[in-house]
C-alpha positions in Angstrom: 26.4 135.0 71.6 26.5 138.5 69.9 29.3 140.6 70.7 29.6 144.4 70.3 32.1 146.4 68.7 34.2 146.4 72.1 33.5 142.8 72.0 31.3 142.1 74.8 28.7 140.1 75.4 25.4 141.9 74.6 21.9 140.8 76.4 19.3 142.1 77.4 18.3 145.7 76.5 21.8 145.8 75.0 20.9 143.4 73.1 17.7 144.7 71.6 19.4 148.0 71.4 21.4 146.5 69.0 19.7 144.2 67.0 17.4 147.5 66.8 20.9 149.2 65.1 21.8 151.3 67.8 25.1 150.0 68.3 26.2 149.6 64.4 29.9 147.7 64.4 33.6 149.4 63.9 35.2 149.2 60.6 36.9 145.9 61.8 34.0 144.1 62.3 32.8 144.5 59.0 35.0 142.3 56.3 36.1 143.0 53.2 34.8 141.5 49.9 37.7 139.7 47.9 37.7 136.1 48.6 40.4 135.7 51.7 43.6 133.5 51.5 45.2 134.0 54.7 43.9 133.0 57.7 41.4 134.7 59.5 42.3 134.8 63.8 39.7 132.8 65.9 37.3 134.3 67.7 34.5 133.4 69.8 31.0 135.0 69.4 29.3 136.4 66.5 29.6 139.8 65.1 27.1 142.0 63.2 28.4 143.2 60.2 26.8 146.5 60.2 24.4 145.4 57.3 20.5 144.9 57.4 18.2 142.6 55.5 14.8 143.9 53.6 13.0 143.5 57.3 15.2 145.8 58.8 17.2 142.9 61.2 20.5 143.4 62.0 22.6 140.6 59.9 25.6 138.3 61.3 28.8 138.5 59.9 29.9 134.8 59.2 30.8 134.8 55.4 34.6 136.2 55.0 34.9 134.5 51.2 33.3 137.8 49.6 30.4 137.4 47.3 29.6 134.4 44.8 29.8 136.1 41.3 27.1 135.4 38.8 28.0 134.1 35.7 31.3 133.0 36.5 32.3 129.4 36.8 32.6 128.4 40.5 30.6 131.0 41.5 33.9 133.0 41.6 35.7 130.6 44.4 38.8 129.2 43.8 38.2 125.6 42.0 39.7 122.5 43.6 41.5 120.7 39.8 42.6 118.0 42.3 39.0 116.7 43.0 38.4 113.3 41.8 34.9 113.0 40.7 32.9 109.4 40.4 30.1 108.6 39.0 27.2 106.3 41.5 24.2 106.5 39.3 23.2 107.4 35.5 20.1 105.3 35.3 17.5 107.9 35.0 15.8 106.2 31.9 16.0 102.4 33.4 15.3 103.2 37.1 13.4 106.7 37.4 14.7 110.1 36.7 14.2 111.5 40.2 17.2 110.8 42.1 18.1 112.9 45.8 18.7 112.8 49.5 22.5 111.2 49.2 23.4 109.7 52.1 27.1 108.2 52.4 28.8 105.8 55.0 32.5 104.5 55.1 32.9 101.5 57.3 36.2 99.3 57.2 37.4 100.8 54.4 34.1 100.1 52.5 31.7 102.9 50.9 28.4 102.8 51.0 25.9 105.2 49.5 22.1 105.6 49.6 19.4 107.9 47.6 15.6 108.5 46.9 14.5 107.5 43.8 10.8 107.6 41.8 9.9 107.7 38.1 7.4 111.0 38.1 8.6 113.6 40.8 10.2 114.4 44.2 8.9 113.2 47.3 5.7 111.6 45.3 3.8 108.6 46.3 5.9 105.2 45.9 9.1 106.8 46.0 12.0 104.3 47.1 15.5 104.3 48.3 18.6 102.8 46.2 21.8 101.8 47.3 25.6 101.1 45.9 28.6 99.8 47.1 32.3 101.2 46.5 35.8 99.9 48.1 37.3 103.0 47.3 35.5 105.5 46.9 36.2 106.0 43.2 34.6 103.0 41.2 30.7 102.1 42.3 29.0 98.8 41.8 25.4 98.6 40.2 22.9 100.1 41.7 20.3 97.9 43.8 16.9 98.3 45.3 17.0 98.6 49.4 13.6 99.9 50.2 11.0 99.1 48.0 8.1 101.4 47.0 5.9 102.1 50.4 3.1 102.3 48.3 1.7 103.0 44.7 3.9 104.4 42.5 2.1 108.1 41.6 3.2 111.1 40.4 1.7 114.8 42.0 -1.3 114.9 40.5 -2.1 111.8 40.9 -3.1 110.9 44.1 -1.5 110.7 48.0 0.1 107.8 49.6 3.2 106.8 51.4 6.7 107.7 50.2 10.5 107.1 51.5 13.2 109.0 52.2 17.0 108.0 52.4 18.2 109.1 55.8 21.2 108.0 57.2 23.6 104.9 57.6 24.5 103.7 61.2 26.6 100.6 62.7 25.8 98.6 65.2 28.0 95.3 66.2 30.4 96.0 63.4 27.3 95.5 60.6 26.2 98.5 58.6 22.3 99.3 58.2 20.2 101.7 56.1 17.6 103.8 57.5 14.5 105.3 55.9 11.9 107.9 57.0 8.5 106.9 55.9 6.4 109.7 54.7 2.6 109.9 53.9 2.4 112.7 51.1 -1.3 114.6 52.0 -1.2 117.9 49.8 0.2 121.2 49.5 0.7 124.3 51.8 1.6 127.6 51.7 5.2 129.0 52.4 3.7 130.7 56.3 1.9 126.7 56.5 -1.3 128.8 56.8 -3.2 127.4 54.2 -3.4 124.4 52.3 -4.8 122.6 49.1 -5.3 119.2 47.5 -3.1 120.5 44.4 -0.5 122.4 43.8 -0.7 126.0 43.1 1.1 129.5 42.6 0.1 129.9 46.3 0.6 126.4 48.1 3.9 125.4 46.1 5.1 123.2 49.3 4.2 120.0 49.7 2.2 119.0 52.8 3.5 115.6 54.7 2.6 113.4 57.7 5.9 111.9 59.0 5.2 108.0 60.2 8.5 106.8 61.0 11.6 105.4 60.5 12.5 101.7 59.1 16.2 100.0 58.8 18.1 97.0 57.9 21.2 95.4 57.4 23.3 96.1 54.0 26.5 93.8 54.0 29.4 95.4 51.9 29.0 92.0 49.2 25.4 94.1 49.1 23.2 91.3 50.6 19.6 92.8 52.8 18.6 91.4 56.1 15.1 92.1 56.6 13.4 95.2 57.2 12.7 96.1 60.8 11.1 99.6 62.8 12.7 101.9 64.9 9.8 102.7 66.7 5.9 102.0 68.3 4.8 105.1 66.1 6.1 103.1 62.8 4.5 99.8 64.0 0.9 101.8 63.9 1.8 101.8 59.3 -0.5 98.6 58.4 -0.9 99.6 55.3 2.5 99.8 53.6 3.1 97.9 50.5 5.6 95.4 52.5 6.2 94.0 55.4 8.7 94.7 58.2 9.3 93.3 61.8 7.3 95.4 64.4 9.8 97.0 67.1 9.8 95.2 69.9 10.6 92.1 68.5 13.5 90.7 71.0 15.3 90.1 67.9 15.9 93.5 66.4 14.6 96.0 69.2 18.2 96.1 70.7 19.3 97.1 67.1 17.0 99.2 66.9 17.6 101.0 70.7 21.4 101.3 69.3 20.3 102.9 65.7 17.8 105.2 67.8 20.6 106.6 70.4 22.1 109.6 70.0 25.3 110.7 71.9 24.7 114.0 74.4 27.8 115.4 72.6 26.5 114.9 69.4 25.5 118.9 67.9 21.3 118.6 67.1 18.3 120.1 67.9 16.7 117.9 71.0 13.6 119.4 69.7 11.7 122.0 67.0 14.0 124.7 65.1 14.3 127.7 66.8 12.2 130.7 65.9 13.3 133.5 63.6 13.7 136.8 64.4 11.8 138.1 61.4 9.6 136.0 58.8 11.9 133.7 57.3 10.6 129.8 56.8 13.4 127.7 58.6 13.7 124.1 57.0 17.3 122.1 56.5 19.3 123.1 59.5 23.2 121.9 59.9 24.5 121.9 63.4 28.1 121.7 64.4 30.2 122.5 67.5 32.4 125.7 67.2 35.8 126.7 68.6 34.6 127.9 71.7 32.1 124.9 72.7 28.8 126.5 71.7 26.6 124.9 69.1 25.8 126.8 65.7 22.9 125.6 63.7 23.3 127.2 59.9 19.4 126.9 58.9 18.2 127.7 55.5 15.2 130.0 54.7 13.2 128.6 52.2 11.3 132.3 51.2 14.3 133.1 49.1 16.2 135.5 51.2 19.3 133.5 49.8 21.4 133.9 52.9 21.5 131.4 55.5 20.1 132.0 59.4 22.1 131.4 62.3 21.3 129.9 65.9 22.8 129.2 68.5 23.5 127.1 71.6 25.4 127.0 75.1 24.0 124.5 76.8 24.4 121.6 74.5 21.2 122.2 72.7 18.9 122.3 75.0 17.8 126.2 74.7 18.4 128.0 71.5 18.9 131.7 70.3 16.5 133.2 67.8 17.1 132.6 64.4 19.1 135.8 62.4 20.4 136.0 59.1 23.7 135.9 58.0 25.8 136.8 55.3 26.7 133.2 54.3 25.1 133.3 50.3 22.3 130.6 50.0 21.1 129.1 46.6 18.7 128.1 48.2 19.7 124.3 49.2 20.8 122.1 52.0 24.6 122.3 53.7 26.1 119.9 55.8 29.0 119.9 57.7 32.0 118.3 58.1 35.1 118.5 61.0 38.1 117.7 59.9 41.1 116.1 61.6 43.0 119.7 62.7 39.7 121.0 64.2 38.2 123.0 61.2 34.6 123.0 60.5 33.8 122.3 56.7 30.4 123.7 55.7 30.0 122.0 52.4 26.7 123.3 50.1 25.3 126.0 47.4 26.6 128.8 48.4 26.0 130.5 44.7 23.8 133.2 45.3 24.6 136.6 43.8 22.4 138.9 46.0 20.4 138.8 49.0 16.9 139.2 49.7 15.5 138.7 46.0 13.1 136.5 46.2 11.8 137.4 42.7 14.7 136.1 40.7 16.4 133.8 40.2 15.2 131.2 42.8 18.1 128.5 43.1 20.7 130.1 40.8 20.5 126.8 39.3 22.4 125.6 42.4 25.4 125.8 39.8 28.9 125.6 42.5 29.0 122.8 45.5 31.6 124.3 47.4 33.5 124.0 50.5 33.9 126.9 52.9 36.8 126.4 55.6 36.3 127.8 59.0 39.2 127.3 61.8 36.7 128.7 64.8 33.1 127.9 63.3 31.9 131.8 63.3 34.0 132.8 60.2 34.7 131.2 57.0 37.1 133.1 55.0 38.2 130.6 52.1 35.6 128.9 49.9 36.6 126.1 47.2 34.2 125.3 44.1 34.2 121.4 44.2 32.1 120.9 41.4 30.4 123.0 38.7 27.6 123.0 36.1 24.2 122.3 35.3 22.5 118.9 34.3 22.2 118.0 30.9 18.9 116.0 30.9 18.3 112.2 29.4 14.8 112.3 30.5 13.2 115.8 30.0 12.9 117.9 33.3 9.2 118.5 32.7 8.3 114.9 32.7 9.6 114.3 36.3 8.7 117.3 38.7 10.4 118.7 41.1 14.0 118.7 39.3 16.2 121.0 38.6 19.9 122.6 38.8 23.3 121.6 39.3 25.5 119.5 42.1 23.7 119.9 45.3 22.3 118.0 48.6 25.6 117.0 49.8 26.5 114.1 52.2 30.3 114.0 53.4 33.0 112.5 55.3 36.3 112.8 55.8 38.4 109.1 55.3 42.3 108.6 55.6 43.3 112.0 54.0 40.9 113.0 51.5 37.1 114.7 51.4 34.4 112.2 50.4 31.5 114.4 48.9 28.1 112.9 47.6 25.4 114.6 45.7 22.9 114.7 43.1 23.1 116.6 40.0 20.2 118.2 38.7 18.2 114.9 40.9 18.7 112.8 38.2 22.4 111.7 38.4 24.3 110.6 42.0 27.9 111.2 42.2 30.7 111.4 44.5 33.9 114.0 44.4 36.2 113.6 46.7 39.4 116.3 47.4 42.9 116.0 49.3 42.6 117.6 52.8 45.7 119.3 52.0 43.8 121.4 49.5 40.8 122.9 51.9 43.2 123.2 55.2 46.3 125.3 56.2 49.3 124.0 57.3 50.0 125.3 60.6 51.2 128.3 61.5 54.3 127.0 62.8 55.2 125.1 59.4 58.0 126.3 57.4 57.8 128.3 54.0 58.7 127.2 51.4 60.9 129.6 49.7 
């Protein structure tokens, strides 16, 4: 919902009055810079905070952490000393310098963690998925293969073909399995996916896929494979991929496959495309959570380089969605994900580095240099951000010899176990690692709690 500065509810021709900035907030609705340590109060709604973007729309206050710095370590966010960082994977020579999509599991106290990985560039023909194993958290075993390459291993310019993508862990029965999405990599498009072109150029600079399907199997914690089986008819119609798999509907594996497939109706998603923005922004990477007040937020990145996030929103459990707006939440661009933790606060975990807004000129990711945690108690306002880990890659296999690379810690995948943040990422998509950080450090104790003195 968008409230105005009375805090109503605003529809209608309200509404477009004041997206149109004919209602322009009070001087408590718009928050200050400095980066906040006291607790914001909950609220429930958005608010505008009295700002535009280059296209004239109105933008949402959500970003109460003041302005990532440039230049400074952290992006000028408090940095989290306590955070434990371990390394997964530092193989780029041995096993292929593109490493990315980290996708983490903890089941019975075991971790498990999951990545793309090819030799000449991101997303390319052949890419694979790798896996390791941790019982804490802390110290990872060797790396191992889990899906192999779908087809020929290629780099961009040298052909098409099949590719995978690490998506996420599930359990079913007690066992723990590895998905993949299956990918056919057809060209290159244009940021409005107007046009398109069989290579890439300054125009068509993102590359054009056909999505096939997903694939999954068993990964015990000793790090032994069952066999690889689909989630789906649409999967079973791939004849062509460099292994085999069981077709669903085997009587075997389809029940797995039903459970890996089935999505709660409380779980926060979209039940169908992303919802459309209010001005030209390209919507890709969305993160959707359930706020204070019930309503689902979706935090959506704009891949045009406005370098703020967009916000949507839901009140019917997903099943109609706002317009997409833009926010005051810094973007590098990159992915975020979210996190809730134990006391009801939603974590939004990603690159939140960016300097200024709506300069798509320069830089483009800010090097993605600060994966940070912002805290929010209501899911509409995060007033305290933490730096969890800083820097840029320093490369063992040059960045020009494997596209598509670049930047700092970023692409998080999270979870919260026994009292402690579990964070994975890549850095720079050549190295995987994992930080993890004491709740205590991100949360508040509660109001109620004594002082100390």
């Amino acid at each position: 919902m968008i409230l105005d500065q009375a805090g109503r509810l605003v529809t209608g021709c309200a509404f477009a009055l004041l997206v149109s900035g004919c209602f322009p907030p009070s001087a408590s609705d718009v928050r200050s810079s400095a980066h906040a340590a006291e607790p914001a109060p909950a609220r429930s709604g958005f608010l505008l905070s009295g700002e535009v973007n280059s296209q004239g729309t109105p933008v949402v206050a959500m970003w109460g952490s003041g302005k990532a710095r440039a230049g400074v370590e952290g992006s000028g966010y408090p940095i989290l000393k306590s955070a434990r960082h371990a390394l997964i994977f530092q193989d780029a020579v041995e096993a292929g310098a593109y490493n990315h999509h980290p996708q983490l599991a903890c089941q019975g106290g075991v971790f498990f963690a999951a990545w793309s990985n090819h030799p000449k560039g991101e997303d390319a023909a052949g890419q694979r998925v790798l896996f390791s194993i941790s019982p804490d958290g802390a110290g990872w075993r060797k790396w191992a293969e889990a899906f192999p390459p779908p087809s020929e291993v290629r780099g961009w310019e040298d052909g098409f073909g099949y590719y995978s993508v690490a998506a996420p862990w599930h359990v079913h029965d007690g066992k723990v399995y590895l998905t993949a999405r299956i990918y056919n990599f057809v060209g290159w498009e244009n940021s409005d996916r107007t046009s398109r072109a069989p290579a890439r150029d300054s125009e068509h600079i993102f590359q054009r896929y056909e999505y096939l399907g997903i694939l999954a199997r068993e990964v015990t914690p000793q790090g032994e494979l069952g066999p690889v089986f689909s989630l789906s008819t649409r999967m079973n119609r791939a004849k062509d991929l460099a292994y085999a798999f069981i077709p669903y509907g085997d009587p075997a594996y389809q029940p797995i496959a039903d459970s890996i497939n089935r999505v709660s109706e409380t779980t926060p998603r979209f039940k169908g495309p992303l919802p459309v923005p209010v001005d030209t922004a390209r919507l890709v990477e969305p993160t959707v959570y359930e706020a204070g007040d019930k309503s689902w937020v979706a935090v959506i990145r704009d891949d045009k380089f406005s370098h703020r996030k967009y916000v949507s929103f839901s009140r019917d459990c997903g099943t109609t969605w706002s317009k997409a707006m833009p926010t005051d939440i810094p973007d590098s661009p990159s992915l975020d994900v979210n996190v809730s933790a134990p006391d009801g606060s939603i974590l939004l975990i990603g690159n939140h580095c960016a300097a200024a807004f709506d300069n798509p000129q320069s830089p483009n990711h800010y090097d993605r240099d600060t994966l940070d945690v912002a805290v929010s108690s209501d899911g509409y306002d995060f007033p305290r951000t933490y730096a969890l880990r800083t820097g840029v890659q320093a490369w063992r296999v040059p960045r020009q010899a494997v596209r598509g690379r670049g930047g700092g810690p970023q692409y998080p995948s999270a979870l919260v176990a026994g009292d402690r943040l579990y964070v994975m990422y890549s850095f720079g998509k050549e190295d995987i690692w994992c930080s993890s950080v004491p709740l205590s450090d991100l949360l508040l104790p509660p109001s109620n709690s004594p002082k100390s003195n």
